[in-house]
One Martini backbone bead per residue (centre of mass of N, CA, C, O) as a GRO file, in nm:
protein
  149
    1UNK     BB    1  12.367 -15.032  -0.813
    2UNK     BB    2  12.322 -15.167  -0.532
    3UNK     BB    3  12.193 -15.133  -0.206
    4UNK     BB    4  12.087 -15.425  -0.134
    5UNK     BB    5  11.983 -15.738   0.071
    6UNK     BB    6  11.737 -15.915   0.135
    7UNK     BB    7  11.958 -16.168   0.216
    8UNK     BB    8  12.290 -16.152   0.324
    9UNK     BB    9  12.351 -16.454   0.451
   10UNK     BB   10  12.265 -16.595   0.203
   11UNK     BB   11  12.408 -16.461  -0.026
   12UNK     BB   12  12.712 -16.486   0.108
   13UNK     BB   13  12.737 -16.788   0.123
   14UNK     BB   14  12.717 -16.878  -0.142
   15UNK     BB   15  12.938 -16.724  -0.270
   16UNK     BB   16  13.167 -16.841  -0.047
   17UNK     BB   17  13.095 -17.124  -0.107
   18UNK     BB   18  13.142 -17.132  -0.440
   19UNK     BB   19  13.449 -17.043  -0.377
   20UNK     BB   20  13.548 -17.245  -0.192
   21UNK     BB   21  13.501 -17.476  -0.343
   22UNK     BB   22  13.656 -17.436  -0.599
   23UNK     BB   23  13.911 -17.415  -0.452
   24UNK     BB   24  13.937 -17.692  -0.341
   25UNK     BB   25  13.920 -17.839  -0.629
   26UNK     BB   26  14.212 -17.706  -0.730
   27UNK     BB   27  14.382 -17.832  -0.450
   28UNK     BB   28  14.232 -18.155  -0.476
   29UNK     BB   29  14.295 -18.082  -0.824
   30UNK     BB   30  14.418 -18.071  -1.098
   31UNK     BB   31  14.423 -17.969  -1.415
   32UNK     BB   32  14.387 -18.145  -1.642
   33UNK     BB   33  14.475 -18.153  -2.037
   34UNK     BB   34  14.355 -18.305  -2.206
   35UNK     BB   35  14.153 -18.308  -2.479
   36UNK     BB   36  13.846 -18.317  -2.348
   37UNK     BB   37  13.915 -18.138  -2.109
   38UNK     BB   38  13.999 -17.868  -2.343
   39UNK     BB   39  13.709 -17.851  -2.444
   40UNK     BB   40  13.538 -17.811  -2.154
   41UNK     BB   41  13.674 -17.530  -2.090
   42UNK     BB   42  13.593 -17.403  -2.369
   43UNK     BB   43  13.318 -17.400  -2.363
   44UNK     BB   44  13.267 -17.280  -2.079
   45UNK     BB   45  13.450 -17.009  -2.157
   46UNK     BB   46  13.213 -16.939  -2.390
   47UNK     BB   47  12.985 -16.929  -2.246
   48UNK     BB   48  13.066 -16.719  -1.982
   49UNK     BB   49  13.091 -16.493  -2.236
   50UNK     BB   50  12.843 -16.509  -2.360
   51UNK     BB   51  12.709 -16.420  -2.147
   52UNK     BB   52  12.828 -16.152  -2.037
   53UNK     BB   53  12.795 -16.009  -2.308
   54UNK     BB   54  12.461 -16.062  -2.319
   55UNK     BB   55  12.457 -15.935  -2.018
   56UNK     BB   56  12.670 -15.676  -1.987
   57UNK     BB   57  12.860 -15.573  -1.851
   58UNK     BB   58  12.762 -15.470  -1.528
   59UNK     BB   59  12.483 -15.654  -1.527
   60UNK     BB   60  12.611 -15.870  -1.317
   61UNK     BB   61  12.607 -16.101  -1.069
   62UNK     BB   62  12.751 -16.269  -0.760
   63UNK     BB   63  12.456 -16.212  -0.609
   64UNK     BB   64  12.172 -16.324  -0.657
   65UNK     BB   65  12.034 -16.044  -0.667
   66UNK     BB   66  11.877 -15.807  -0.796
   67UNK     BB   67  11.904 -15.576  -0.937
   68UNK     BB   68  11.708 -15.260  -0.998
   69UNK     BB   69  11.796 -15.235  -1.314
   70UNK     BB   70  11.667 -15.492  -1.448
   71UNK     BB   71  11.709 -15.679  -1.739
   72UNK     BB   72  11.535 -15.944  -1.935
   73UNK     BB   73  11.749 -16.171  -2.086
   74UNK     BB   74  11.705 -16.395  -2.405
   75UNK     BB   75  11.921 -16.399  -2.537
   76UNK     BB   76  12.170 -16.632  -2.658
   77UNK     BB   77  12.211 -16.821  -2.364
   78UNK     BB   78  11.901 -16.739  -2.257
   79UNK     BB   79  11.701 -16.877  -2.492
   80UNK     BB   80  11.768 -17.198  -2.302
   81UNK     BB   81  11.897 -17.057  -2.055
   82UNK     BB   82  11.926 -16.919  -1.731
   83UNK     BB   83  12.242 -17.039  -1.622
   84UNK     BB   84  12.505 -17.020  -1.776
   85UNK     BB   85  12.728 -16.989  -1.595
   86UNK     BB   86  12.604 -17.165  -1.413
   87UNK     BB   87  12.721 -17.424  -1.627
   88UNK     BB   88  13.021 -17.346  -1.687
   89UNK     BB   89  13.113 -17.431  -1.421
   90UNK     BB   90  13.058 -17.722  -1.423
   91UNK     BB   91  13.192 -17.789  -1.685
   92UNK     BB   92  13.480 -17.711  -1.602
   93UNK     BB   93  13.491 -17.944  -1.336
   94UNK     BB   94  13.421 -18.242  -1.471
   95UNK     BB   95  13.700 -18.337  -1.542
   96UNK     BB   96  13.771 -18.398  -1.234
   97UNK     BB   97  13.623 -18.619  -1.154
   98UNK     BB   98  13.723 -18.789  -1.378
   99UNK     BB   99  14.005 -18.819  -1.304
  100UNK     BB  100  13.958 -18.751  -0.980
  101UNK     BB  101  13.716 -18.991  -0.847
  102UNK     BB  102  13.755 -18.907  -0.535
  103UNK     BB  103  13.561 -18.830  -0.263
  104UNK     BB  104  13.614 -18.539  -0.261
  105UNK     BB  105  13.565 -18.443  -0.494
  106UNK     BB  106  13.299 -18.560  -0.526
  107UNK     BB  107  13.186 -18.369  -0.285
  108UNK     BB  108  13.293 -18.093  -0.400
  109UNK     BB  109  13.092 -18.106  -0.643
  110UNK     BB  110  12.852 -18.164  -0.529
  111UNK     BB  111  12.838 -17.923  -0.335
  112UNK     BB  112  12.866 -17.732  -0.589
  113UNK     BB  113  12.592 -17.790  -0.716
  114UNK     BB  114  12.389 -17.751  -0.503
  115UNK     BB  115  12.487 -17.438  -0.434
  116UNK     BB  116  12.366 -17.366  -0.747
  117UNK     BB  117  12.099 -17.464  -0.694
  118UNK     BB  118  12.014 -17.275  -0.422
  119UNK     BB  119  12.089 -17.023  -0.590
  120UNK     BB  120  11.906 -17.030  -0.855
  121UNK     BB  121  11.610 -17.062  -0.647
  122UNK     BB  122  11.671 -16.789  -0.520
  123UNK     BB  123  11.671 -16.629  -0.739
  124UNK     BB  124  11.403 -16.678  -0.903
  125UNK     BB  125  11.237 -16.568  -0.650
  126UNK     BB  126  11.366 -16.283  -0.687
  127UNK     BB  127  11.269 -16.243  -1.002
  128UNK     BB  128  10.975 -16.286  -0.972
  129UNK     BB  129  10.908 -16.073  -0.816
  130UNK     BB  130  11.107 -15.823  -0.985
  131UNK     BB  131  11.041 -15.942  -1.313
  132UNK     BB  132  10.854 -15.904  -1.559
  133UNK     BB  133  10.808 -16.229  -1.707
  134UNK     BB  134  10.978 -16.468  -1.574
  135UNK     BB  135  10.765 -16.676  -1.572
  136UNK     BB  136  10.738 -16.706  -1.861
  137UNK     BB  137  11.013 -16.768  -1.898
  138UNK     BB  138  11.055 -17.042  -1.764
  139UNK     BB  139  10.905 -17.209  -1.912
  140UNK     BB  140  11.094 -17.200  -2.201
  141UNK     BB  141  11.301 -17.317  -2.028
  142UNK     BB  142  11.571 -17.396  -1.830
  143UNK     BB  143  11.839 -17.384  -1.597
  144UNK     BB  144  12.111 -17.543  -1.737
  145UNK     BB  145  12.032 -17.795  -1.967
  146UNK     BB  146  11.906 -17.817  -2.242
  147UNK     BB  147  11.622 -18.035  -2.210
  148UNK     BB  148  11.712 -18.093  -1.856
  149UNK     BB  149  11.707 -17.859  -1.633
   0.00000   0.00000   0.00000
């Protein structure tokens, strides 16, 4: 279990940003329900169990921070992107802006990709810190999306 946060006002902001902007997104669009729409459901809820499964329930945080007992995994949806969580996040509201592409949802996916990209930039600089391996792991992966960022 975790001890400390090296920065906690900006790890709980991250992850309070994160979860209030889905629940905005949620407030002012329902979710489609189209077949392509639930298509994007469907593989973001299958990578985001696929990342989960693959890095062992409880080893894995909504909290940038690294535990102490981290260790890197590469298998699975890690052998291609480093943040497949948050790729299935994106992945999941992006038919949002797709049917209701009104300012504000557009502002509040922005805000949300944003946010996912801060945190995960932060993540990272703390997992280079902590992580034997990991910068090595940077190089032959992605970030969100497979062979493009």
């Amino acid at each position: 279990m975790r001890t400390s946060l090296k920065h906690p006002v900006l790890s709980l902001t991250l992850v309070a940003s994160q979860f209030g902007l889905i629940a905005l997104l949620l407030w002012q669009a329902p979710l489609p329900f189209d077949s392509v729409s639930l298509a994007f459901y469907l593989v973001a809820t299958l990578l985001g169990l696929w990342a989960v499964k693959t890095m062992h329930l409880g080893h894995f945080n909504i909290v940038p921070d690294p535990m102490p007992d981290i260790n890197l995994v590469t298998s699975g949806p890690y052998a291609k992107i480093r943040h497949p969580m948050y790729s299935a996040i994106l992945i999941f509201f992006a038919p949002t802006i797709i049917h209701f592409p009104n300012q504000i949802v557009i502002i509040l996916y922005t805000l949300l990709v944003i946010t996912l990209i801060i945190k995960l930039l932060y993540e990272e600089r703390l997992l280079v810190d902590s992580l034997p391996g990991y910068t090595a792991y940077k190089t032959r992966t992605k970030r969100l999306l497979p062979f493009l960022f």
